[in-house]
N, C-alpha and C positions, 0 to 999 in steps of 0.2 A: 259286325259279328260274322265269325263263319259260314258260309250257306249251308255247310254239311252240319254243322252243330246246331242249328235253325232246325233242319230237315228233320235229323233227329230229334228233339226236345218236341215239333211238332206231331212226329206221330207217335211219341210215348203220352202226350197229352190227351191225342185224338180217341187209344186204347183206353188210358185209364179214364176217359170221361164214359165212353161206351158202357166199361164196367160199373161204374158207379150210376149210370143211366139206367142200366136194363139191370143189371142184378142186386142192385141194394139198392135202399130207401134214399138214396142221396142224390135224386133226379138231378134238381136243379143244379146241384154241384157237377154233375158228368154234363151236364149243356153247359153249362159256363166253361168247361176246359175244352169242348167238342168246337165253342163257340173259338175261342181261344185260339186251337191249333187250326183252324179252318182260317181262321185271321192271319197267322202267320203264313201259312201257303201263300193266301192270298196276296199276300203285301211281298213275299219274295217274285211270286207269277211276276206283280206288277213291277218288278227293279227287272226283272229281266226285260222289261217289252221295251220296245224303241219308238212306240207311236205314242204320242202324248192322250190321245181322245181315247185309247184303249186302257191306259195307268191309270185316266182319272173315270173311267167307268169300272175296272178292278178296285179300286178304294173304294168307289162308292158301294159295291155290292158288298163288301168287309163291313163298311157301315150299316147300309140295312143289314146286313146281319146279324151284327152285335146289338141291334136297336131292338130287333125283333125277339131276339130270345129275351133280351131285360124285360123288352114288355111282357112277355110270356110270362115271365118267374113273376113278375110284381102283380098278373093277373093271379096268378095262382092263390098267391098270399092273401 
């Protein structure tokens, strides 16, 4: 896919999760897309890098990431 149409989709997700975080009742929904576009940063950062020990320490911080807010929302509930 595009990196410029990545770039963008990523921070109209990052926006609309924010909105739906801080200003309406739909927490958990604006972390799941906050979670979301911070993933795809993440994972374009790591296609650009050239050092292997660095792509696979960028993926894994995308994972704890996305792990940690799931745990967050299933504590919630």
């Amino acid at each position: 896919m595009n990196k410029k149409i990545l770039s963008s989709t990523a921070t109209i997700l990052f926006i609309l999760g924010l909105i739906l975080a801080f200003f309406t009742g739909l927490s958990s929904i604006g972390l799941i897309l906050i979670t979301i576009s911070i993933g795809i940063t993440c994972i374009q950062l790591a296609d650009s890098l050239s050092n292997k020990v660095l792509k696979i320490l960028v993926y894994l911080i995308t994972l704890i990431l996305i792990i940690t807010v799931i745990v967050f929302i299933l504590t919630i509930y």
